[in-house]
C-alpha positions, -999 to 999 in steps of 0.1 A, spaced: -117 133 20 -80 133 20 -54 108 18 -30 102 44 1 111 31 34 131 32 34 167 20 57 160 -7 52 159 -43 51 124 -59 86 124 -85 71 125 -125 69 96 -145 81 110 -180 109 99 -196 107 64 -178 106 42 -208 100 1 -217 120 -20 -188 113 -50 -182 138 -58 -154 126 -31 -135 86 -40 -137 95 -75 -125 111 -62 -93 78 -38 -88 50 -56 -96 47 -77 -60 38 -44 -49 8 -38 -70 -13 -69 -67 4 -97 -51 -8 -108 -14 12 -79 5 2 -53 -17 -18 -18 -24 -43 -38 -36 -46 -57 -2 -40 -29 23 -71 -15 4 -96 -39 6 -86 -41 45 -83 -8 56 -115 -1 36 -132 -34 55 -121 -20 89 -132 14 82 -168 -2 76 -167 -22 103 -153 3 129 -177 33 116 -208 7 125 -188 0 156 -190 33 166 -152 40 164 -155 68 139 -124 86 143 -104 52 140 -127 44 105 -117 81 95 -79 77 97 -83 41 81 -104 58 49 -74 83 47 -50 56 49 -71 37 20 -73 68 -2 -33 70 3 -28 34 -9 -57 35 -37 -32 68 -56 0 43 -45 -13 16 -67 -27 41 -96 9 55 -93 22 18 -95 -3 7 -126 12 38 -145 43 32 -138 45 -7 -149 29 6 -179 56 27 -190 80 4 -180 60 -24 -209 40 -41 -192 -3 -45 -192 -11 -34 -149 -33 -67 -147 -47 -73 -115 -18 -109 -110 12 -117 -89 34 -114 -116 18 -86 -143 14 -89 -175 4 -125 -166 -31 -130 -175 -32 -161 -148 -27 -158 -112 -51 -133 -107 -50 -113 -75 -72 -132 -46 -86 -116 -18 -75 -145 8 -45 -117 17 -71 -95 36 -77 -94 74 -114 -98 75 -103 -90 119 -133 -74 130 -115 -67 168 -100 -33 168 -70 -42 185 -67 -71 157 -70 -52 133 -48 -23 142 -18 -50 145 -27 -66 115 -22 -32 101 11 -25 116 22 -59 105 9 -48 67 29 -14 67 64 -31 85 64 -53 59 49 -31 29 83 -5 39 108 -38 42 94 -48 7 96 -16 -8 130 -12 6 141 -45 -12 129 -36 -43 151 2 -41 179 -21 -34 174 -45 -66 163 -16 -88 194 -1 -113 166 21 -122 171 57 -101 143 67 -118 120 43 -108 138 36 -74 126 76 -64 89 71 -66 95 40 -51 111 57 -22 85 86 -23 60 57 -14 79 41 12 78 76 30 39 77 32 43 36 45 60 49 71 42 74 81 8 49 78 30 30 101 36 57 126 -2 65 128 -14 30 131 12 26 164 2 58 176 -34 43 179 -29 14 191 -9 35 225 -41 52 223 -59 21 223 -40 2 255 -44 37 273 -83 33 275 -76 -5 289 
């Protein structure tokens, strides 16, 4: 299965070298409590839960949406990385303390719930990202960073389209 994501190439992360500034103002996004890490674990939850609900289409589009964030955080692990610092699953990496907690995840199991849960997640996943493009002196960094916030957006788009689709069949 396919991710759910914009059909346009990810920018390369050679030449990005040690940076310490730089992986400070990232790292929220790879394992703090509005990160990849937790739009995965929910959007794979829901999927579970709507598949055995009978709303496969909805669990389908979720599963792409995972799949989308999983090669988001990859993308972010590499890149703090190269920038010095060990991707270790905390809020603040290459903190061995402060490990990530699941208590960030919707565990929502109405679809409605859910689905605005969601579009909470993305709004503020794309205001976060944007802040950190903002901080970053970094262009280099600051383009994959805004290669990602166009997928959020686009996650965004889909998740509002279903729920219209959702207050249709009310």
């Amino acid at each position: 299965m396919e991710g759910l994501q914009v059909d346009l190439p990810y920018p390369d992360l050679a030449g990005i070298g040690e940076d310490l500034c730089s992986a400070r103002i990232i790292s929220p996004a790879y394992a703090d409590r509005g990160s990849e890490m937790t739009a995965i674990l929910q959007y794979v939850f829901q999927a579970i839960v709507l598949q055995k609900q009978g709303l496969e289409e909805y669990a389908k589009t979720l599963e792409r949406i995972a799949i989308t964030e999983m090669h988001h955080l990859e993308i972010l692990g590499s890149l703090l990385y190269q920038l010095g610092v060990l991707p270790v699953f905390s809020s603040c990496p290459p903190r061995k303390f402060d490990f990530y907690s699941t208590s960030a995840v919707s565990y929502a199991c109405d679809v409605h719930k859910m689905i605005l849960d969601d579009i909470l997640g993305e709004t503020q996943a794309i205001y976060t990202y944007e802040e950190m493009i903002r901080k970053l002196k970094n262009e280099k960094v600051a383009a994959i960073i805004e290669r990602i916030v166009l997928d959020e957006k686009l996650h965004l788009e889909t998740l509002k389209n279903i729920l219209r689709e959702l207050n249709k069949k009310e």
